[in-house]
N, C-alpha and C positions, 0 to 999 in steps of 0.2 A: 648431485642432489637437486640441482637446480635444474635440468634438463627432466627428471621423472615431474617434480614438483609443474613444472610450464607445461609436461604434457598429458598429465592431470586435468590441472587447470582449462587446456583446451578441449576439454569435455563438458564444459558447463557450455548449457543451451545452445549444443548441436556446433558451432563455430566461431572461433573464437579468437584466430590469426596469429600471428606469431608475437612473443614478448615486447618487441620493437615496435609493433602494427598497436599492439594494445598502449604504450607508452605516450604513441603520437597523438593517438585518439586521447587518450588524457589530456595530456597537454592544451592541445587546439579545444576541447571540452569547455578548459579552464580560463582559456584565451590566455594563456603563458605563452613566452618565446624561450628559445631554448638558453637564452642565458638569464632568464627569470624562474626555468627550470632548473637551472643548476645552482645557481644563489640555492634556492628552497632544496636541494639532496645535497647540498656541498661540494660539487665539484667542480670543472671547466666544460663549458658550453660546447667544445671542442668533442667532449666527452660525451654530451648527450647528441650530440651530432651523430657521432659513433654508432649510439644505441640506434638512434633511431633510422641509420642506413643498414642496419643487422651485422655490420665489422666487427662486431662487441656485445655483451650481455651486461647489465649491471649488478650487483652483487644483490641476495633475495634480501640483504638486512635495508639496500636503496629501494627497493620495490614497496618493499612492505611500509616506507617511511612515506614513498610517495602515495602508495592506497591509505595510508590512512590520510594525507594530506586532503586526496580527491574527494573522502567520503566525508571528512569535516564541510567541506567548502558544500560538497553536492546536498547534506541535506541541514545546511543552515536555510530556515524557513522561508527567512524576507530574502534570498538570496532565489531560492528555488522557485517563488513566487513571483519574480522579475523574468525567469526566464522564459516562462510556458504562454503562450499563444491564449489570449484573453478571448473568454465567450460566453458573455454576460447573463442570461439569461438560458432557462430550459431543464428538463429533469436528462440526466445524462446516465449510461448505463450505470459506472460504477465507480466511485468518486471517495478521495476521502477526505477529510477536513480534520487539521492539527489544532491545538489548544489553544490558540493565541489571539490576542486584545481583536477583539471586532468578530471572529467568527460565528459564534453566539447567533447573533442577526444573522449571517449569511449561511445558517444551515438553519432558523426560521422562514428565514426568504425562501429556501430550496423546498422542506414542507411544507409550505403554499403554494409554490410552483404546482408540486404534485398535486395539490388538491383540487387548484384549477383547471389541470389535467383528465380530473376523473380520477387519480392513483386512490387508492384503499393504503390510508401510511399505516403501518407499524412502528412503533420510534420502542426499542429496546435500550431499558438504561434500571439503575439500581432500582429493584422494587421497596427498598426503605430509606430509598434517596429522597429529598426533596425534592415535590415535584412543582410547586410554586415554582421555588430557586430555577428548576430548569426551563419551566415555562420564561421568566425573567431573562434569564441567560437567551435564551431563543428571540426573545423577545415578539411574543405570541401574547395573545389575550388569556385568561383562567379558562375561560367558556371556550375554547379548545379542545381541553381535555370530554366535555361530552358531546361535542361535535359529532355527527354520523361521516364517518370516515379516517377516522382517528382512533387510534388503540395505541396502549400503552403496556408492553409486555417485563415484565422484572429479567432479567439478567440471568438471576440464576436459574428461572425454569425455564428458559430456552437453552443455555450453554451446559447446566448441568443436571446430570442425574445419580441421585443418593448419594452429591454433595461432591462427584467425580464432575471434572471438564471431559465430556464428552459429544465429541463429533459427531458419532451416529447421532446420539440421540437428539440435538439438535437439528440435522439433517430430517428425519421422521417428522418433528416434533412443529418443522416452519410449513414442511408441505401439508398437512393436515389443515396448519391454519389456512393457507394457500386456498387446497380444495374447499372450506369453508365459504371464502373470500368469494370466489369464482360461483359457489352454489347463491350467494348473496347476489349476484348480478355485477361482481369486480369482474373486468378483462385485465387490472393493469395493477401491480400490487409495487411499491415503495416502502423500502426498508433502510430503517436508520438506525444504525446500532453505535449505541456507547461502548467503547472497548477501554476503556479508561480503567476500569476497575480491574480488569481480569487478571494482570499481574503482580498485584496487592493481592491478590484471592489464590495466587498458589499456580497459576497457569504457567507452566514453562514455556520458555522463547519459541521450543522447538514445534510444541502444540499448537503457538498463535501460529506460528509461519504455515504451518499446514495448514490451518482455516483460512490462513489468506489465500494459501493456491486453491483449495477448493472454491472459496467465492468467487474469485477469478474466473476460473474452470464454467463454473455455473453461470456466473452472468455474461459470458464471451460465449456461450450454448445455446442461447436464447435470447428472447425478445421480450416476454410478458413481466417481468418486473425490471427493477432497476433497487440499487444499493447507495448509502453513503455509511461510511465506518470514521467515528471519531475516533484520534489518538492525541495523546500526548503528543506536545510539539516535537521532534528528531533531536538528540544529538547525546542522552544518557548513554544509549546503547547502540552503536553505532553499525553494529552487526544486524540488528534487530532489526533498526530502525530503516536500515539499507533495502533487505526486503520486505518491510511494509510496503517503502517509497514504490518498487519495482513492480509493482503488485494491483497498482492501482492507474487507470488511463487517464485518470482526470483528478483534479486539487480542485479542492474549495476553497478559496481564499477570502480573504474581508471584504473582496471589491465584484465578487462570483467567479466563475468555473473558468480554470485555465488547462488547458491539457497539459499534463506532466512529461518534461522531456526526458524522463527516466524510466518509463513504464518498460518491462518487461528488458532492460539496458544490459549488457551482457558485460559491461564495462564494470557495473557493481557488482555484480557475483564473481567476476576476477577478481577487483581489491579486492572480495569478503575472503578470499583465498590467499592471497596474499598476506593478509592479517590476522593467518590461521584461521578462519570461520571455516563450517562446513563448507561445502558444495551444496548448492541451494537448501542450503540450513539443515543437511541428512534428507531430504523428500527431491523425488523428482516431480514432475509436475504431475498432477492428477490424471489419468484417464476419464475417457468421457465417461466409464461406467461409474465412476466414484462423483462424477460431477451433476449425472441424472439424480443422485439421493439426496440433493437438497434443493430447494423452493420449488420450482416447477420442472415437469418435463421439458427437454430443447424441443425449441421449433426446428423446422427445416428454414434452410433459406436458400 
């Protein structure tokens, strides 16, 4: 069982190396040694020696104990925000920013960045939210909000139509405003979307994951906009939460943009295998035709 299951596994995102290859990379990930690794699966260091010369295989109930060990550590927030390569300033393709004490300011700072830019913002968030409260939290002035350059679009008529989560129509429904933007004299469009609500409103895991590869898809196709997605800080849903992380090239943090050293990590979609999850959550990654259907056409480069 263990031998179909690893060669399974080695089908997420094209290469994926042998049990033993993926262990080590754990491990040194974590900056564990290997008798700091065997304390934490219960064995003799001797043993993980083993694993990790390929002499031996570890049993799937030690793998599984150890992926979920990696994906706790990997998406503890202040932890994942120590690791990534600081770079303070600038509007970055496609960045996301988690819930926690300070970010507020630091995705206000971001749309200003863009506005200083030239970017045309869209900031998507509850259309019967408070939008003082979010101004506040951002910590933006009220006179913001009728700023030329600045829109504010409700949640559910971008994500949904007659009351379904759906992708097309969101897809359609961004590039129209897009082309609008563009007819207005924008070359440079900034999109910041609250995703905070959507699985309070019924969105399944499997639906967000797939908006996340298509955003991906889209903003790795092009040039002319840029994205930030708030979440919930990581660690409810660990499955979930794993490919949000994966999905995204840059963090927002309280102190500005650090690059995520998890983007697109092929080491989490192993654990998420490991800990029974799908294989990239049932989707493979989008083709470029599904990632032309939302905000702009790709540029050449």
């Amino acid at each position: 069982m263990l031998y179909y299951t690893v060669r399974m596994l080695e089908s997420i995102e094209g290469r994926q190396g042998s049990v033993s290859s993926w262990l080590h990379k754990v491990r040194t990930r974590l900056d564990l040694s290997q008798h700091d690794l065997a304390r934490i699966l219960g064995v003799h260091w001797v043993t993980v020696s083993r694993w990790e010369n390929g002499h031996n295989e570890p049993k799937m109930s030690q793998l599984s104990r150890l992926a979920l060990f990696f994906l706790k550590e990997a998406l503890d927030p202040w932890r994942l925000m120590g690791l990534g390569a600081s770079f303070q300033s600038g509007v970055v393709s496609h960045a996301v920013a988690y819930e926690l004490p300070g970010v507020g300011p630091a995705v206000g700072r971001y749309v200003a960045a863009g506005l200083r830019r030239g970017f045309r913002v869209f900031f998507v968030f509850p259309g019967d939210g408070d939008r003082d409260g979010l101004l506040r939290w951002l910590g933006l002035p009220a006179g913001v909000v009728g700023r030329r350059g600045v829109d504010f679009l409700p949640t559910r008529e971008v994500f949904f139509r007659h009351g379904m989560f759906d992708i097309t129509h969101m897809s359609w429904h961004l590039r129209g405003i897009a082309e609008e933007a563009s007819r207005a004299g924008y070359l440079r469009i900034l999109w910041v979307c609250d995703m905070r609500p959507l699985l309070s409103w019924g969105v399944g895991r499997r639906e967000l994951v797939s908006l996340e590869y298509v955003t991906d898809a889209v903003f790795r196709c092009q040039d002319r906009s840029r994205g930030l997605s708030v979440h919930v800080a990581p660690g409810e849903e660990l499955l979930l939460d794993a490919c949000i992380l994966c999905r995204h090239p840059w963090i927002l943090a309280p102190g500005g943009l650090i690059r995520n050293p998890y983007y697109n990590d092929p080491l989490l979609c192993r654990a998420r295998g490991y800990l029974g999850g799908e294989l990239n959550a049932g989707f493979s990654p989008p083709g470029r035709g599904l990632a032309e259907g939302v905000g702009f056409e790709p540029t050449e480069h």
